[in-house]
N, C-alpha and C positions, 0 to 999 in steps of 0.2 A: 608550768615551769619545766623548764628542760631538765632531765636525768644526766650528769656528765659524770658520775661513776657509777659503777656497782661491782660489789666483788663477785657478782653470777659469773662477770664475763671476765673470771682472771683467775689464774690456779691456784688451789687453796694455799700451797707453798707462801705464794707470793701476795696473798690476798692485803694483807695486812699492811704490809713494806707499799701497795701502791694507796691504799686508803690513806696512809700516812702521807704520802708525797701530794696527791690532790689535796688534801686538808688544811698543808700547808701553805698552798698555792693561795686557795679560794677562801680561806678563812682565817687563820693567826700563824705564823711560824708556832713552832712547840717541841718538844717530847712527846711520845705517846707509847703506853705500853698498852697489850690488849689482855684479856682474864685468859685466856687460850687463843691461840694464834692458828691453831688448823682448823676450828669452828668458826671463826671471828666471821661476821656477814655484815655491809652497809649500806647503805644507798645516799649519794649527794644531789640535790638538784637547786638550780640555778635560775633567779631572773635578775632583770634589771629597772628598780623605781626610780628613774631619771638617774643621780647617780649615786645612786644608795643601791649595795648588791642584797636581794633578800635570799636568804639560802635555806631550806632543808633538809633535815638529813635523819637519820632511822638508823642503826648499830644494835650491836653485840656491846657485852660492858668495854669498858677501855677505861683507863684513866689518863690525863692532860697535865704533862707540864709545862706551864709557859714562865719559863725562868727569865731574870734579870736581864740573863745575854739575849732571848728574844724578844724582852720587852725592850729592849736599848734600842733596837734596830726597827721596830713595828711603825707603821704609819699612823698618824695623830689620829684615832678614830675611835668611836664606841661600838661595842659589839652589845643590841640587845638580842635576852636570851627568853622566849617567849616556852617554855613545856608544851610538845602536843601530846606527849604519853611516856611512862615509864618515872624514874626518877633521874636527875641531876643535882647531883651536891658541889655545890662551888664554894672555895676561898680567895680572896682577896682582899688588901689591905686589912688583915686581922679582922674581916667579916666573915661570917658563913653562912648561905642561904642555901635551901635545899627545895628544888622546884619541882612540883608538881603539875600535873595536866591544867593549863592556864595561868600558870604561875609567870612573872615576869622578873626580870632583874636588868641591870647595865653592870656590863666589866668593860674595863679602860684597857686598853690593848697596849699602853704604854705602861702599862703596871704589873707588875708578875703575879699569878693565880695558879691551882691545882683543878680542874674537875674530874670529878669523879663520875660516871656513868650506867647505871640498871641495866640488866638485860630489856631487849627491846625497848630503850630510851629513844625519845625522837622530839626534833624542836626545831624551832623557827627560829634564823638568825637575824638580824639587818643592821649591817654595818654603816654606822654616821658619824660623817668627819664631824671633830669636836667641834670646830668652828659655827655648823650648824645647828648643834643643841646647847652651847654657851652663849648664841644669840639669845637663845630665846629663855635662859633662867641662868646664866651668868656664871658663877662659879659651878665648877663640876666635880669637886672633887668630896665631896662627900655625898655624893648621888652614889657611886658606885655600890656594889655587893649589897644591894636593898632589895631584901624581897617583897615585891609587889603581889599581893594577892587578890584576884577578881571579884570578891565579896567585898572588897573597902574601898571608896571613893568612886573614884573616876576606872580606876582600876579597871573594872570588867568591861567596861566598852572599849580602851586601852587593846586590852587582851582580845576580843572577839572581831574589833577594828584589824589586827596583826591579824587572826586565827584568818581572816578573808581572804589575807592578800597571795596564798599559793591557787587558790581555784581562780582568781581572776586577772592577777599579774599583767599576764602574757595576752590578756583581750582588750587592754587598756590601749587606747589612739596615746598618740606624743602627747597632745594637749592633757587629756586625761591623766595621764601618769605624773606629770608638775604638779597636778594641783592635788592626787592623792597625796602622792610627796609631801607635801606642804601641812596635808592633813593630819600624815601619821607622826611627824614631828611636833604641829600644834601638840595631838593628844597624849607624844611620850611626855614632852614637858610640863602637859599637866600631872600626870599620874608622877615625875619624877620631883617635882616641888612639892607634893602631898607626902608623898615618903620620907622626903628630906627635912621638911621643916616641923615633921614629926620625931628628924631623927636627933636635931640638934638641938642646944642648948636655946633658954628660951628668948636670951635677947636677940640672938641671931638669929632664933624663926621669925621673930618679929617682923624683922626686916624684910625679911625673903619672902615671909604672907603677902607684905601688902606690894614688894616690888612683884610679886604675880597677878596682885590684885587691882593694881592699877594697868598694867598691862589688859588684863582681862575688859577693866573699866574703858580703855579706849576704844580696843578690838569690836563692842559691842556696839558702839556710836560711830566709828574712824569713816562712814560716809554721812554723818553730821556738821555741814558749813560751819554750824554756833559751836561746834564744840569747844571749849577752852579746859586750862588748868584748874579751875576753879568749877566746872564741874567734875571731871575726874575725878578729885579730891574729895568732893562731896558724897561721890555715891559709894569710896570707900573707908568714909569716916575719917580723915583724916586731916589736919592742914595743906595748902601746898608746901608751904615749906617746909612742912614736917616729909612728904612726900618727894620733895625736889631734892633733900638730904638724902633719904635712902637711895634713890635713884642714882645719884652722884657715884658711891660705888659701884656704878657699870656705866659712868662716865656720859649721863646724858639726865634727861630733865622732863618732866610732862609736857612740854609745849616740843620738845625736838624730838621725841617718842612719838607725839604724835604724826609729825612731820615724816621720819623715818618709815612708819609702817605705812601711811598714805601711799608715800614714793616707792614704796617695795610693792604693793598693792597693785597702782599703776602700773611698772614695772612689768610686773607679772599680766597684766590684762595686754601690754604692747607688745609681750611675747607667743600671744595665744592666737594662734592661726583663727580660731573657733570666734576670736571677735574682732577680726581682722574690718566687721562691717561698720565698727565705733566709729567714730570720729574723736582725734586725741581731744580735742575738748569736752567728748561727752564722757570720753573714762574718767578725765581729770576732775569735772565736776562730782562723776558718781562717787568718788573718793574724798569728797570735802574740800578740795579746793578751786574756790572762788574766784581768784584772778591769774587768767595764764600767765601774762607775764612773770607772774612770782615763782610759780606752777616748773614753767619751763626754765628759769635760771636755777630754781634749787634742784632741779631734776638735772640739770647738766652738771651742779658739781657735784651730785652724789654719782652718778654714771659716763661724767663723760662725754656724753650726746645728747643732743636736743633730744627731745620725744619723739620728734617727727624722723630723726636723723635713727636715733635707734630702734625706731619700728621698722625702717626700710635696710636696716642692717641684719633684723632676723628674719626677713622674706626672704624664702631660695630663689638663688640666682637662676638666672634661666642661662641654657648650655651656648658659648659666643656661637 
């Protein structure tokens, strides 16, 4: 990961006043006061997973305000907050979690918070527009201010999955960094629907179990031709219609779920230089679907273009 501050190379006067100015740049508008301002010492460093910023960063204590007026103004985004040492105590939404080395949380960058910071605190950030973890577990607002801890669940791989990604960021090919992308989102949205449906009330985990659980139920067949609703449902104990009801609150169905992930699937294999060797029919088969014709009209109105047309839309142009 690239270093883009450090107060070594700035006078202690001012140390503080420029940590403050990068910070707010590369990571949330805010407040920030520091415990001492002539000791105050930081370090920020920077990559990029496709187009999620991972960030970390090492300090002096400080404390964070991120008030009303900067959440009014902030970009739709989740900021996870991953411990690599020291303590962090965060509030938001009348939550409080307090992280320790491995410890994980989400704050909503549209909602006002306080953290509080240990001497030599230090952590890993990754900032994800909401649009791409409300895909994939639907409502988000009672995910925030959960502390995740790497002894329970899914948790620790979660946590050790994030702990990897500052040593190898920046070795990752284009191809490679989508589809980790892709990976560290599957796994925040599992550890963040383990937390949640822990956190809520019981009918409403109800729901939120099994709309993860059928999700999961496709994911593990979605290049199975016979798949249907009717097994889906099956392997998570459920009726379909008991199933195509919860679903409905995120405005979709076990046969169009299915559908949906195939094409995004696809999708994603028509963007990958690395199997630029396929043939669109042999992606489209590997993914469960049977008849291109069908294949490539429902793939034009979720995208737009044929398959053929948008595979040769993301091959680089060569120079006229």
């Amino acid at each position: 990961m690239k270093k883009i501050f450090s107060t070594a190379d700035v006078c202690p006067r001012d140390r503080f006043e420029r940590w403050h100015e990068v910070t707010r740049q590369y990571v949330v508008d805010h407040d920030s006061r520091p415990d001492c301002r002539w000791s105050f010492e930081a370090t920020l460093s920077r990559a990029m997973l496709e187009e999620l910023p991972v960030l970390t960063f090492e300090s002096s204590p400080f404390t964070v305000l991120h008030t009303d007026r900067h959440a009014a103004r902030a970009c739709d985004e989740f900021i996870v907050c991953r411990q690599l040492g020291g303590v962090m105590a965060l509030e938001q939404a009348g939550r409080q979690v307090s992280l320790h080395n491995g410890d994980l949380t989400l704050l909503d960058a549209r909602v006002p918070y306080v953290a509080r910071l240990s001497d030599g605190a230090s952590a890993l950030l990754l900032k994800v527009p909401r649009r791409r973890l409300a895909a994939r577990v639907g409502r988000t607002g009672e995910m925030i201010a959960r502390l995740m801890r790497p002894q329970d669940g899914e948790n620790g791989l979660v946590s050790e999955f994030l702990g990897l990604l500052p040593r190898h960021v920046d070795k990752l090919s284009k191809a490679a960094t989508g589809v980790v992308a892709e990976q560290a989102l599957d796994l925040l949205a599992l550890a963040v629907a383990g937390c949640t449906s822990a956190a809520q009330p019981r009918v409403s985990s109800a729901r939120f179990v099994v709309q993860t659980q059928v999700r999961s139920a496709i994911e593990r067949r979605l290049g199975d031709p016979d798949l249907t609703p009717a097994a889906v449902a099956a392997a998570v104990g459920v009726s379909v219609r008991y199933a195509n009801a919860v679903l409905a609150d995120k405005n979709t169905s076990i046969y169009r779920l299915i559908q949906t992930l195939r094409l995004e699937r696809c999708r994603q294999a028509l963007s990958d230089p690395t199997q630029s060797h396929r043939t669109v029919s042999d992606i489209a088969y590997s993914w469960g679907f049977s008849d291109m014709t069908h294949f490539g009209r429902r793939f034009r109105v979720a995208f737009g273009l044929l398959p053929s047309e948008f595979r040769r839309s993301r091959q680089p142009q060569e120079p006229a």
